[in-house]
N, C-alpha and C positions, 0 to 999 in steps of 0.2 A: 504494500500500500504506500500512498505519497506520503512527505514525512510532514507537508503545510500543514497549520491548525488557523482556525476562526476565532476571532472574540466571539463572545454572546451577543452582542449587537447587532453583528453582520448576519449573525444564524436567523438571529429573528428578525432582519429583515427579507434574508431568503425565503425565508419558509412564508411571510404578509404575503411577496408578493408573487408566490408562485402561484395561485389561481386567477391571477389577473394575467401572469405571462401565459399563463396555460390557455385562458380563453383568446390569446390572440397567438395562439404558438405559433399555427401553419401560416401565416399572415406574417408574422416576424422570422420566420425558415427561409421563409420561399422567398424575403427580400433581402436576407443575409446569403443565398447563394447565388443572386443575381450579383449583390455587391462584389462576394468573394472572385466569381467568375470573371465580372468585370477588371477589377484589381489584378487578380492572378488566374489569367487564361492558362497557365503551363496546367494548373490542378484538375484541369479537362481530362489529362492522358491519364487520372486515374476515378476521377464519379463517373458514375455509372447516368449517360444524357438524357435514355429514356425513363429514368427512376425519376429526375427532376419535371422531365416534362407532365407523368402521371400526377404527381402530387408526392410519390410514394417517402422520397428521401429526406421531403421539408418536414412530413409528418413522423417518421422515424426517428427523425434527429431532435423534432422538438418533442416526440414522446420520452426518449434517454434522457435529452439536459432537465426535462420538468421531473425526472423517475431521482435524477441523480441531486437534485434542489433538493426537493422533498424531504431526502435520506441524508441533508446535509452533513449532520452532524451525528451520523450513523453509517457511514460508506458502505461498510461491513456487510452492511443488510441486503445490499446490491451488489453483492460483487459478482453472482452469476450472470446478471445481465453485464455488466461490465468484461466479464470474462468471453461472453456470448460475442458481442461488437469487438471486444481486443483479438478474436479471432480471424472477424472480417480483416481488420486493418491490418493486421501482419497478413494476411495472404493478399491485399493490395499492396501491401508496400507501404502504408502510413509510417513516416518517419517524426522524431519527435518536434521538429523544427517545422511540421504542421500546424502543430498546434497554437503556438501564439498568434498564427495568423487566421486561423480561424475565430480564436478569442475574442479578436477587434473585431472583426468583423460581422460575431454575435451581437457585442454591445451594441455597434454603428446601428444595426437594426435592431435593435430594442428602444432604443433613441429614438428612429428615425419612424416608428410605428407608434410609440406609445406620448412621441410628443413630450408638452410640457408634465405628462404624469410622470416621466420618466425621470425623476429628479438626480442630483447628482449623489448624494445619500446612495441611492438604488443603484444605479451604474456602477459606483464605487462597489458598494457589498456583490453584486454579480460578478465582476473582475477579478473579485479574489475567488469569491465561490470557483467561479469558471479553471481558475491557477489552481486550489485544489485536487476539482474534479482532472482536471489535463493531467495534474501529476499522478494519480492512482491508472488513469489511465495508461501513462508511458511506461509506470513501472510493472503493471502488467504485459504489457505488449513486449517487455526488453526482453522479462523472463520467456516467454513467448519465442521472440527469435532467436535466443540463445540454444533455446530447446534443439528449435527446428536444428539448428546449423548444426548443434554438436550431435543430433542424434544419427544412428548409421546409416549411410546411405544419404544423410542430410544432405542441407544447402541454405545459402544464403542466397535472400531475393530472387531475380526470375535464373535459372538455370532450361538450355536449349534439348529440347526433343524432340523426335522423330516419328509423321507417323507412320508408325509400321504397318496401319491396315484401316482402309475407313470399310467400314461395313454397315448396309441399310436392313434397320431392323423390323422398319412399320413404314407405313405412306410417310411417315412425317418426324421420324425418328433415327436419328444414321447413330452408329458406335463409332469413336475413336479410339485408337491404341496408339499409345507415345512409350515411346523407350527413349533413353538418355544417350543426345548425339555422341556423349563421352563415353559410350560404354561402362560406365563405371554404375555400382550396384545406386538401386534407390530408397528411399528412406518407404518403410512399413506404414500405414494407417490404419487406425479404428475405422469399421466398418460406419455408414453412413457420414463421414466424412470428404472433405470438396477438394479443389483447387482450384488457380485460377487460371486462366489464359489471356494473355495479353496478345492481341488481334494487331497485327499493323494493315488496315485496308487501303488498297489505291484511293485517290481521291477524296480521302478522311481526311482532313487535318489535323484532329488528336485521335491519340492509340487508343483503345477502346479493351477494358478490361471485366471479363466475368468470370461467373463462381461456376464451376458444374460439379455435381456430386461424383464420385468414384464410383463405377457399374456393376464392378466385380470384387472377386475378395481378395482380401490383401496379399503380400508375399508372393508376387509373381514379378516376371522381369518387367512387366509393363505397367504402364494408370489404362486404365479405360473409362473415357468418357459417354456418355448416348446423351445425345441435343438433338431437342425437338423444334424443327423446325417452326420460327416466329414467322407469319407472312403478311400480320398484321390486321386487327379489322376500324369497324369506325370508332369502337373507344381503346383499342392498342395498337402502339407504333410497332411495327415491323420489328423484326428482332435485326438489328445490324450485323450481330457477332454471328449467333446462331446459322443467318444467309452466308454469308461468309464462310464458316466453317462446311457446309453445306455443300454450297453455289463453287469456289473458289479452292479451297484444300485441298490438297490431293495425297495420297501416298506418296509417301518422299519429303512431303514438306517439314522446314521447320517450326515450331510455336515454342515462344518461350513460358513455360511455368514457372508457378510458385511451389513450394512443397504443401503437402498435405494440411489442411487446419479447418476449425469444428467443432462442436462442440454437443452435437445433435447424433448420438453413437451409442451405438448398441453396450445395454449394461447389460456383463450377465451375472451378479450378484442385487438381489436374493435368485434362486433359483426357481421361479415362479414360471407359470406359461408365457409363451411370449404368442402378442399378436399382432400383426403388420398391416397394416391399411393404406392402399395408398392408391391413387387417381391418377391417371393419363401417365406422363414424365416423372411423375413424384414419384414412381417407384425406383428410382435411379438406388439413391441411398437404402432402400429398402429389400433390394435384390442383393443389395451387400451384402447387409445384414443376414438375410437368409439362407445364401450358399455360405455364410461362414457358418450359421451355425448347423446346417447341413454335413460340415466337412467337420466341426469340433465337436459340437453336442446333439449328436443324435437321438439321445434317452431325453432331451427337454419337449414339450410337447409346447408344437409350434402351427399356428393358422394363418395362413398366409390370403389375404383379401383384396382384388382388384377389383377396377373400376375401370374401363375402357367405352367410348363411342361405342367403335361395334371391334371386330376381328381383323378388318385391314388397318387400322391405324394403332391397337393394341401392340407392344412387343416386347420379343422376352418370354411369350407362351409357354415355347420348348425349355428354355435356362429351367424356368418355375419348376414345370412337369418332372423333371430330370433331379430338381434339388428333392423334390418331396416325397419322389417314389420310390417304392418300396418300406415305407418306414411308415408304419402305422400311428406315430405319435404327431404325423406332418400333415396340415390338414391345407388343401389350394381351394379357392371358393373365388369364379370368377363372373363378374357383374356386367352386361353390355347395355348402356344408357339404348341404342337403336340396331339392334343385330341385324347381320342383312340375312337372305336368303340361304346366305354357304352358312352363317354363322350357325344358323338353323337348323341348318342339314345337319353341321358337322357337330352342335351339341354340347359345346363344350361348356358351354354358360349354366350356372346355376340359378341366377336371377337375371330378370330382364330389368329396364328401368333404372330406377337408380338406387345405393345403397342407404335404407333406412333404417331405424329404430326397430319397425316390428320386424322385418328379414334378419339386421344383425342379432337379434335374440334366440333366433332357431340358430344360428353356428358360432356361437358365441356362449358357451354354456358355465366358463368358469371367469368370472367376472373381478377375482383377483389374480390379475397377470399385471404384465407387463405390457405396453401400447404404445404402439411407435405409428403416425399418421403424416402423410404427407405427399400432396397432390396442391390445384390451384387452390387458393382462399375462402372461397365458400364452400365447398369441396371438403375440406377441413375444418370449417365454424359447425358444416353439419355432423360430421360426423363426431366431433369433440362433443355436441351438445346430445349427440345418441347413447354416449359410449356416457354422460354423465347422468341421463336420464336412465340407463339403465343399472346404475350404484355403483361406476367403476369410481376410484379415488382419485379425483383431479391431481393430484401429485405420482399419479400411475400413467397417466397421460402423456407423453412426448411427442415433441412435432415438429416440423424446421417449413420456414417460411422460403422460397426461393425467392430472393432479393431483400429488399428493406423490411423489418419485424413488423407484423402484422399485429389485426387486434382476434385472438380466438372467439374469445366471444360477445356474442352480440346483444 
């Protein structure tokens, strides 16, 4: 943790006016990264452009600083979300010399939003608050890179790979396989764990960096990625990276990554059932999960639940079928929102429509396990609010958002 302390003054003025900055957070985000952007264009080559454009990263970042006010004078109490976000930043690359300059350009728009309410009193106690919260933050993230570099097979920052094979998994899903242009061994990860890729496109003028979860299980010579292709509609921008890796990569190519980091990973203590839910793409991290414990713990009794359109844009079917068979303690249940005709014929779907409350309670029989969720957003509000409607224990619940921290529930 950071070693800065508060007077009690400053604390009590954080904590006054954090429902006032809260009611204007996204309004104070969204013109703090127009300033930032403005001032420092280089910090382009690492935010994420469609995340700003959504809303998604004014609302995330003013969700943590309002989480991190609050807990002023308690850090402690947050340090899983903090630990959560110091993950992102070490696999972008956030270096500590970020952070002042984000600082300013908080207050500037807190200022520049809240006007003459914004007294200098206020400003002042945020400045320091904000120099706290920074330093618990960089001293998690050091330990963080330290981790990464010294651990086997580590690295520091982006190190270059190759990929050895793109492979199309659904209409809308391709795998990638990257091995280390060095030859040299790579560092291990926890099952549902990311990385990132940093994208140079023609015609881009800043590098464009994203998270994709790991596809497969650890300890092989490769990462495997599977990106679903973004093509964009009237409320989402085209995916730039995802086209890219798509459209434009090819076997052979190079991309430079980050190492492994996440914090959204298969526990397997207590030794509880474990259940896997996951929608469209979002089973990336979840298929981790599965074929590892397929391959280490086969006596744990494990349900593995999808969610797919129909049977061409599903993939992964056969991985699934192949981790669970034969072991009667491995249970596959798979969901098709609109099955076509082959999907029909060929039978493989247990439920049509989409996954609910009363279908999850017929394959869902032991209600203290372990639950790992993760597909789009709503996707995951519903099925969190199923699995809690039917007495699971919201701290049995786990789930990773792909891109900025969402709200579970609604």
């Amino acid at each position: 943790m950071g070693t800065k302390t508060l007077n009690q003054d400053t604390i009590e003025i954080i904590k006054s006016t954090v429902p006032v900055l809260a009611e204007h957070g996204e309004a104070i985000t969204t013109r703090f990264y127009q300033m930032l952007f403005s001032n420092h264009p280089e910090l382009l080559h690492i935010f994420n452009h469609a995340n700003q454009k959504k809303g998604k990263q004014p609302q995330a970042l003013a969700n943590s600083i309002y989480a991190a006010a609050q807990y002023i004078d308690n850090l402690e109490a947050i340090l899983p979300v903090v630990k959560q976000i110091a993950h992102k930043h070490r696999s972008l690359n956030i270096k500590p010399e970020h952070y002042p300059i984000v600082g300013e350009h908080l207050l500037l728009a807190i200022k520049d939003v809240l006007g003459e309410a914004a007294t200098d009193d206020i400003i002042h106690a945020w400045g320091e608050a904000y120099g706290v919260i920074a330093d618990v933050f960089i001293s998690v993230e050091k330990e963080m890179y330290d981790e990464a570099e010294q651990a086997k097979g580590g690295w520091k920052e982006f190190r270059h790979f190759i990929v050895s094979k793109k492979e199309k998994e659904s209409e809308v899903i391709t795998s990638f396989y990257l091995t280390p242009q060095d030859g040299k061994e790579i560092a291990s990860f926890l099952p549902g764990q990311y990385i990132s890729i940093k994208a140079v496109i023609e015609g881009e003028e800043y590098t464009h960096i994203r998270q994709y979860s790991l596809s497969d299980h650890p300890n092989q010579p490769y990462y495997r990625i599977s990106v679903k292709r973004e093509d964009g509609s009237q409320n989402q921008p085209a995916g730039i990276v995802s086209q890219f890796l798509h459209d434009t990569v090819r076997e052979g190519d190079i991309l430079e990554v980050t190492a492994p980091a996440g914090d959204f990973v298969l526990q397997t203590e207590p030794e509880l059932p474990i259940v896997l839910i996951s929608g469209g793409v979002g089973q990336t991290p979840l298929l981790s999960m599965l074929k590892t414990l397929a391959q280490k713990e086969p006596n744990r009794v494990v349900t593995y639940i999808h969610a797919a359109i129909n049977g061409s844009l599903q993939a992964f079917d056969q991985e699934v079928r192949e981790a669970v068979e034969g072991n009667d303690n491995y249970n596959y249940y798979l969901c098709l929102e609109s099955p076509t005709d082959e999907d029909k014929q060929a039978n493989k779907h247990q439920q049509e429509g989409y996954i609910d409350q009363e279908w999850l309670s017929t394959v869902i029989l032991d209600h203290d396990a372990e639950f790992y969720v993760c597909g789009p957003t709503p996707f995951m509000q519903a099925s969190y609010q199923a699995l809690v409607n039917l007495g699971v224990a919201k701290e049995q619940i786990h789930y990773e958002f792909f891109g900025p921290k969402g709200v579970i529930e609604n």
